[in-house]
py3Dmol code that shows the C-alpha trace and the ligand (Angstrom):
import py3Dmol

protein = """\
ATOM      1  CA  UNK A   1     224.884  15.414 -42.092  1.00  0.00           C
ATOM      2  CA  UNK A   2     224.815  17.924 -44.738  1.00  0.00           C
ATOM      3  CA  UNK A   3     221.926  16.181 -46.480  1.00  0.00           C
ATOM      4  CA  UNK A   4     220.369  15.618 -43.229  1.00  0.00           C
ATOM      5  CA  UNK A   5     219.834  19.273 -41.888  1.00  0.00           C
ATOM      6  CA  UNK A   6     219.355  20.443 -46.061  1.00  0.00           C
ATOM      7  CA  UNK A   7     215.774  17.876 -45.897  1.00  0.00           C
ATOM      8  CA  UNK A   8     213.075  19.556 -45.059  1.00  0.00           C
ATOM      9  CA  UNK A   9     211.465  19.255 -41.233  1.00  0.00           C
ATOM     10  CA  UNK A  10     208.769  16.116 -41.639  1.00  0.00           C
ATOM     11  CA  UNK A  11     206.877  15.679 -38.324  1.00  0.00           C
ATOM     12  CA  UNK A  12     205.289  11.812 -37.573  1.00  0.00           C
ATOM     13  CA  UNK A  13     201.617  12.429 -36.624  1.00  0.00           C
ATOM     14  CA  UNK A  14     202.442  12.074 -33.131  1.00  0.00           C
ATOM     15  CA  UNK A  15     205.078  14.483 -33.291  1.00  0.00           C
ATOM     16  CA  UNK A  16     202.456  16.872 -34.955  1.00  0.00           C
ATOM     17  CA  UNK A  17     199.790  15.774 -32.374  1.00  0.00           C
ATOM     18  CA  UNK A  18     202.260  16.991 -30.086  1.00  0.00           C
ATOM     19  CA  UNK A  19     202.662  20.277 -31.334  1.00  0.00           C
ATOM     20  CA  UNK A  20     198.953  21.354 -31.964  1.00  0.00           C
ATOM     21  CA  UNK A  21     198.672  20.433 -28.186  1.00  0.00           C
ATOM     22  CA  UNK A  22     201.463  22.954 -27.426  1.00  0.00           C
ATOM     23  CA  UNK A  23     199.925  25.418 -29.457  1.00  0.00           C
ATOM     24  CA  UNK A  24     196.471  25.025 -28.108  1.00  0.00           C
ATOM     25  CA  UNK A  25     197.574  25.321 -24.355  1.00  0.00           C
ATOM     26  CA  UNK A  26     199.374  28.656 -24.925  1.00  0.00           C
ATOM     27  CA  UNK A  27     196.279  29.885 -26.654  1.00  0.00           C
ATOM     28  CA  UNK A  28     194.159  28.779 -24.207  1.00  0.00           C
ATOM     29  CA  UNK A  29     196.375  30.564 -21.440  1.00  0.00           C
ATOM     30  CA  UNK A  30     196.101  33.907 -23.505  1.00  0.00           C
ATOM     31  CA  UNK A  31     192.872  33.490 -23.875  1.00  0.00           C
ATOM     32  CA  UNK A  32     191.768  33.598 -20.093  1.00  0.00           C
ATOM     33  CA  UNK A  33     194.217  36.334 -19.461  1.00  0.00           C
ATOM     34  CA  UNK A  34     192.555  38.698 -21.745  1.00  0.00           C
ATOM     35  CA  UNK A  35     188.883  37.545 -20.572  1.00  0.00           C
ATOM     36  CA  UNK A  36     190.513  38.136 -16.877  1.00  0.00           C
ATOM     37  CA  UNK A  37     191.514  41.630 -17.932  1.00  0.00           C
ATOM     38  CA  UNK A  38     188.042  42.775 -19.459  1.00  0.00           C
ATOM     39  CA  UNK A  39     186.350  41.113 -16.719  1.00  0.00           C
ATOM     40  CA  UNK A  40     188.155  43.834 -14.289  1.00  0.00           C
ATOM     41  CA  UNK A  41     187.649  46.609 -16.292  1.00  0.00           C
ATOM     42  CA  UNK A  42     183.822  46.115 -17.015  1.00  0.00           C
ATOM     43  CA  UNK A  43     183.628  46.046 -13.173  1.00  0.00           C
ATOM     44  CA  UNK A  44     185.671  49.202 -12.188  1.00  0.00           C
ATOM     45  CA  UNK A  45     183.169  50.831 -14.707  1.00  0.00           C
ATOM     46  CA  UNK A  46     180.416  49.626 -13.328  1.00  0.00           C
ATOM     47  CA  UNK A  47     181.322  50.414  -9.658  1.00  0.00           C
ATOM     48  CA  UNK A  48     182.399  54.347 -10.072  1.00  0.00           C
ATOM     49  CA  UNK A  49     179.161  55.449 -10.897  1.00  0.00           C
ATOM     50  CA  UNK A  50     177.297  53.828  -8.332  1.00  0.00           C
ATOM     51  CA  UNK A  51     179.682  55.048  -5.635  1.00  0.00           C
ATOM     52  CA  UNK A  52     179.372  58.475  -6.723  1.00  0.00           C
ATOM     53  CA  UNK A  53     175.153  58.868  -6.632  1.00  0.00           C
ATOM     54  CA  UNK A  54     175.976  57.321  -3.194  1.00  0.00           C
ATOM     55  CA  UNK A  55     178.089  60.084  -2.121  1.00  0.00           C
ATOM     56  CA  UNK A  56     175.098  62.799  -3.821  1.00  0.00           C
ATOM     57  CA  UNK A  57     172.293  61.467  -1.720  1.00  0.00           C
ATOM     58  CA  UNK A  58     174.007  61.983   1.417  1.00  0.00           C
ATOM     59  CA  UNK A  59     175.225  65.991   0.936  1.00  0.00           C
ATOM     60  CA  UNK A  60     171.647  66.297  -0.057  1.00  0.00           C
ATOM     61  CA  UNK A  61     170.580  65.107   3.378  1.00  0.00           C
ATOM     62  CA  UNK A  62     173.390  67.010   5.176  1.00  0.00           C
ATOM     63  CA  UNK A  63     171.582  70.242   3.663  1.00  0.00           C
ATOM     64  CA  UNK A  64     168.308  69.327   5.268  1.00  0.00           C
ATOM     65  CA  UNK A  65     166.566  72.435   7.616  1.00  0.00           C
ATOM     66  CA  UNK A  66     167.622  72.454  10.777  1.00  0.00           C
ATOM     67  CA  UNK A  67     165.255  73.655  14.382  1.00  0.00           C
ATOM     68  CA  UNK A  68     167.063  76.863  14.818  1.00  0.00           C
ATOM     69  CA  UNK A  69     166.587  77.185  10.552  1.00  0.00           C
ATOM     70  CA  UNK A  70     164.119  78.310   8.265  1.00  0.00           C
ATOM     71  CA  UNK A  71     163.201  78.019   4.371  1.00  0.00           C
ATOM     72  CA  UNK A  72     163.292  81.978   3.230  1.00  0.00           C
ATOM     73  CA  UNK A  73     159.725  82.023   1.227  1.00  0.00           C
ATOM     74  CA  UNK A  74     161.260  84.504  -1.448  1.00  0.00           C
ATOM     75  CA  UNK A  75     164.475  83.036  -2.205  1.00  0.00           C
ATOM     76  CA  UNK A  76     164.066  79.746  -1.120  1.00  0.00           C
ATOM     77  CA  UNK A  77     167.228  80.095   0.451  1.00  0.00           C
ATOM     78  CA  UNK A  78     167.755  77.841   4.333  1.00  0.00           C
ATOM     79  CA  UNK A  79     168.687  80.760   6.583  1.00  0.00           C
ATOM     80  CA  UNK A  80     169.583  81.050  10.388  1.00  0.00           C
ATOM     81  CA  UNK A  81     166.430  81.704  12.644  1.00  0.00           C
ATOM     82  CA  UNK A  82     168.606  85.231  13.504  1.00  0.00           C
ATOM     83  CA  UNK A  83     168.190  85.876   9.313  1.00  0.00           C
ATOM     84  CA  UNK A  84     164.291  85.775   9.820  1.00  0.00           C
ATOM     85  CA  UNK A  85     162.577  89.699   9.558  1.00  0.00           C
ATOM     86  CA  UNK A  86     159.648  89.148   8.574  1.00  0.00           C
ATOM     87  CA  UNK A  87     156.721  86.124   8.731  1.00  0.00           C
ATOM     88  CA  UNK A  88     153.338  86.264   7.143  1.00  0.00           C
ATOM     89  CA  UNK A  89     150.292  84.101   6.514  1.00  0.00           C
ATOM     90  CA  UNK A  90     153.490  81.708   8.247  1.00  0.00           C
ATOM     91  CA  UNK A  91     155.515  82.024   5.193  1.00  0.00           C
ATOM     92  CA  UNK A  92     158.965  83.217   6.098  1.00  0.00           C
ATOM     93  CA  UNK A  93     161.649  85.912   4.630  1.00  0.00           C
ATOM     94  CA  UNK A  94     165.218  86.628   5.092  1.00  0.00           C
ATOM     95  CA  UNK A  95     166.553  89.507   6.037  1.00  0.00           C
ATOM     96  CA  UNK A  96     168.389  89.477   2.646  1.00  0.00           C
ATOM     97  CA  UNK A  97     165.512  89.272   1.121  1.00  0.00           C
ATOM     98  CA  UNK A  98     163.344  92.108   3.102  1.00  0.00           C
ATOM     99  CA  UNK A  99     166.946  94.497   3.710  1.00  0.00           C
TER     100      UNK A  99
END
"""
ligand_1 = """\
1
ZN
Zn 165.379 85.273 1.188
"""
view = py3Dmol.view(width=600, height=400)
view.addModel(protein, "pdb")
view.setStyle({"model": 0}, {"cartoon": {"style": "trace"}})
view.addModel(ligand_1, "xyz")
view.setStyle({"model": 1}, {"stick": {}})
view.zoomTo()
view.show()
């Protein structure tokens, strides 16, 4: 017994075969988890930005000049139609603008 367990660990080649096998798999399973992972993140990156030039485009629309509105020719400012004192040569100013 004592002699047994005092002998150092000697693996047959299939016993070894066995082992590398082990090893490999648990590798292999840590490997894919940590491609999975970087995979995600590279893709959350990528999506934010795009999302957000989205969201830009359509204020800039929103802010578009309305019938009852007019571009102010001084400040450049969209005013209210009830803003508009003065008009010449069709060019338009705002009663900030003229006050
Ligand atoms: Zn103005």
């Amino acid at each position: 017994m004592t002699s047994e367990s005092a002998a150092p660990t000697i693996l047959s080649d299939e016993a070894r075969a066995k082992e590398i096998a082990k090893l490999k798999a648990a590798k292999g399973v840590e490997m894919a988890n940590l491609i999975d992972e970087s995979e995600i993140s590279l893709a959350e990156d990528f999506v934010l930005p795009g999302g957000e030039t989205a969201q830009e485009e359509a204020s800039i629309e929103v802010m578009a000049e309305q019938a009852d509105e007019f571009t102010c020719a001084s400040c450049f400012m969209v005013r209210h139609r009830t803003q508009l004192v003065r008009e010449d040569n069709g060019q338009k100013f705002c009663s900030e603008c003229e006050g």
